[in-house]
C-alpha positions, 0 to 999 in steps of 0.5 A: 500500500502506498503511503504518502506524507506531505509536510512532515517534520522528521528533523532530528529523527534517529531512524537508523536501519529503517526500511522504506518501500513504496512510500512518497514523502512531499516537501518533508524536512529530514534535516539533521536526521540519523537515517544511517543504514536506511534502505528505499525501494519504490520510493519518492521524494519531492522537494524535501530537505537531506541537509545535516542528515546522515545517510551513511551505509543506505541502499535505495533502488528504484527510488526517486529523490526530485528536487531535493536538498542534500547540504553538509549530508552524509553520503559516504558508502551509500549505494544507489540503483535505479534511482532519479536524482532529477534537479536535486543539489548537493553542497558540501557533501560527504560523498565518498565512497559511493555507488551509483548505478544506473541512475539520472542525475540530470539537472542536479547540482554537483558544483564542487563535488569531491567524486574523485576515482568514482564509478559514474558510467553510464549516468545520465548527467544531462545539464547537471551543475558540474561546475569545479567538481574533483572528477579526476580519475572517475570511471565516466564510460557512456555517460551523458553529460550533454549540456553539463556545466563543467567550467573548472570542472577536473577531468583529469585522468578520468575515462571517457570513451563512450561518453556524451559531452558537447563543445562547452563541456570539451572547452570548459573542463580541464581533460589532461590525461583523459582516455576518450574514443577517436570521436571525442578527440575530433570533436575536443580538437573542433571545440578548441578550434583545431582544424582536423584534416 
């Protein structure tokens, strides 16, 4: 059975290892909250507030997190699967280690992330903020990052083959030592006004 809270108030709540399914929350503030170990199947959030909380160690699958604010929250070793991140931000996040697979990140707000040698392949990254993100080292394999603010964003070493990325993100990242496939060569050298012959 679906059960829906609007304008919940779970500030300070210690809920650690809970299990959620099917559940959609709308506009609820989980600030400062212990949700340590919590685990989401099924479930939405919209427009609700993460920050100061502690989501160390959680699993969600399938579940949807739209809009949503996660400042100064504490992501590290949490696993995500499945999942829309659509349009949510993320300030001054504990995010390391994470796992992320198969999710949609678009529109969301990663300026200044520290994500280095993460494994983002195959996300969708369309138009998310980006920007002086530490993406060294990440593992962005067939993402889409198109239309993705990456002015000052750090793409040292990371790998690209495969991914979705346009003429801004190609001028405005730092790629040094970036594996890309041949097309985004090309293209990287068109973006920075090569003529290719």
């Amino acid at each position: 059975m679906d059960e829906s809270e609007v304008d919940e108030d779970y500030r300070d709540a210690v809920l650690p290892g809970a299990r959620w399914e099917k559940r959609t929350f709308v506009r609820c503030d989980f600030t400062e909250a212990d949700l340590r170990g919590l685990v989401t199947r099924g479930c939405t959030f919209d427009s609700c507030d993460f920050s100061g909380a502690d989501l160390g160690e959680s699993r969600h699958t399938s579940s949807a997190f739209r809009s949503c604010t996660f400042n100064r929250t504490v992501l590290g070793r949490s696993e995500w699967s499945g999942c829309s991140l659509l349009g949510s931000s993320f300030l001054d996040c504990a995010l390391r280690p994470i796992a992320v697979r198969d999710c949609d990140l678009s529109l969301a707000s990663l300026g200044g992330a520290k994500l280095k040698g993460t494994n983002l392949s195959g996300l969708r990254l369309r138009e998310a903020n980006l920007t002086d993100a530490d993406l060294r080292e990440t593992d962005l394999r067939e993402s889409d990052l198109t239309g993705a603010r990456l002015l000052g964003a750090l793409l040292v070493d990371a790998d690209l083959r495969g991914a979705r990325i346009d003429a801004d993100g190609l001028r405005q990242a730092r790629l040094t030592g970036a594996h890309v496939d041949l097309d985004t060569a090309v293209a990287y050298a068109a973006a920075n006004g090569l003529v290719v012959h």
